[in-house]
N, C-alpha and C positions, 0 to 999 in steps of 0.2 A: 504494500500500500504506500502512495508517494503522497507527499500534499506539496503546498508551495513552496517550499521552502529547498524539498530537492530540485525542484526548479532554478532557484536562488542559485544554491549551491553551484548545482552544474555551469550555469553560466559564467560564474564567476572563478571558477575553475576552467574556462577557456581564455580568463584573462589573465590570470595567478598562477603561472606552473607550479609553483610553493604552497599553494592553497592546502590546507590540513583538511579532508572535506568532512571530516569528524569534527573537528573543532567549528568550523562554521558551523554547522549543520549546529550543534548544540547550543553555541551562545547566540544563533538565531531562533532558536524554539526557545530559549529561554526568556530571550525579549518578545516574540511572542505571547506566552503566557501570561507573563508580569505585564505585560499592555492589557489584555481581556482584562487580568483578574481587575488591575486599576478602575479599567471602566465599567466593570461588573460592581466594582464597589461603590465609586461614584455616584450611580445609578440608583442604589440602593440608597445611599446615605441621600441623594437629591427628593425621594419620597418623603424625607422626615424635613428636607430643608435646611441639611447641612452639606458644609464643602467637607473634604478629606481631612484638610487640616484642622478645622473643627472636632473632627470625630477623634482625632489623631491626639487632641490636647485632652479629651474627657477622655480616652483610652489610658494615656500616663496617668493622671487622677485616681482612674478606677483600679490599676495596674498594682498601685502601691498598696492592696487593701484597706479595709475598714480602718479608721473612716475620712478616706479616699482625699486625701490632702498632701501638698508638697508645697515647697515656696520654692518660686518664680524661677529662681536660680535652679535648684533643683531639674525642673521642667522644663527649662532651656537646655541643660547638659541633654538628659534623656531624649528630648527632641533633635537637638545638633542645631539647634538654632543660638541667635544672641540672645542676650535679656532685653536689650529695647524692644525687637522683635514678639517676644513673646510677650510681653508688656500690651501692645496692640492687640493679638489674640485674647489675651486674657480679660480684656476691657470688651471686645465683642462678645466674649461668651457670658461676661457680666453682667452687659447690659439686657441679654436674651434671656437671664437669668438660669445660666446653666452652673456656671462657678461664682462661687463670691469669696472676695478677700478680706482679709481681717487681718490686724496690725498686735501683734502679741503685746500682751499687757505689760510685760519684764521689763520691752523693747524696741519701742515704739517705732522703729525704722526696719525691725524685721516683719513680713508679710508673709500670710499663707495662703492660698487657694482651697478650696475646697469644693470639691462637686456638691451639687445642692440633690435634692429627691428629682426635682424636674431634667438636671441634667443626667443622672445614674437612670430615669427611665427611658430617658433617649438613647442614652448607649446601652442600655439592654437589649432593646429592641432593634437598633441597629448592630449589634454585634452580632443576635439571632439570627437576622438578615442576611449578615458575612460570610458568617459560617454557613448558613446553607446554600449559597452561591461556592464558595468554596468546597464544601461537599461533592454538587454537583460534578464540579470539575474533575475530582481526585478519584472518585469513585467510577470513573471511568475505567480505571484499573481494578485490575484483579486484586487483594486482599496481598499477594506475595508481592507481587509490582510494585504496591504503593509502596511496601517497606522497603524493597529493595531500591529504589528511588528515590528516600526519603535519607538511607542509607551512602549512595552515591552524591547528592547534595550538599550533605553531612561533609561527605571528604572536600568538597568545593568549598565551605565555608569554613573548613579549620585552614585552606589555604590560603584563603583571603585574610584569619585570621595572624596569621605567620605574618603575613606579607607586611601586615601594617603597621 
């Protein structure tokens, strides 16, 4: 069975005598993938009326357990973003009233976030949502495939891990 991609490949292997057509062939289905999955997410999260990044800031929130708080700093490392940055975010999902911040009593200059009920039910249900798009996709595999896949991944991410 071919899809586009052996397409891809072969042609760019009439241009590439060097072409690895293993290596193409894989880090172009894997940008495939992680494009659907994004826009399968999007999609999802667009029914409740959020962007990615939205979902992305209550996910850290909810991430760090009960009851679902981190300061700013914090949530900027976890995200990869700056603190101004996420300063702006944090003020959108405040005003929406998904997080609210609060200035510790000790110390007045320190702040925390907190997912509020209204934001922890959005990301419930957007998470349900995730996951069963995500399901959809994996489950295409046979039960030994996913793991052995999930397995092979694995070795890709401890090399990225090395690398950096």
């Amino acid at each position: 069975m071919k899809d586009f991609v052996d397409t891809h490949v072969d042609l760019w292997a009439g241009e590439l005598a060097d072409l690895d057509r293993d290596v193409e062939g894989i880090t172009v289905r894997l940008q495939v993938v992680t494009r659907y999955l994004e826009r399968r997410r999007e999609a999802v999260l667009a029914e409740y009326g959020l962007q990615l990044w939205e979902f992305k800031t209550l996910h850290m929130l909810r991430r760090g357990g009960a009851p679902y708080r981190a300061t700013p700093g914090q949530l900027a490392r976890q995200l990869g973003m700056s603190p101004a940055a996420l300063t702006n975010r944090l003020d959108a999902l405040e005003r929406r009233g998904y997080v609210e911040r609060t200035h510790d009593r000790d110390d007045r200059r320190k702040v925390t976030a907190t997912l509020t009920r209204a934001g922890n039910e959005l990301w419930e249900r957007g998470i349900g949502d995730i996951l069963r798009v995500e399901n959809e996709l994996i489950h295409q595999l046979p039960t030994d495939q996913r793991t052995q896949l999930n397995d092979l991944l694995r070795l890709l991410v401890l090399a990225t891990e090395e690398d950096s």
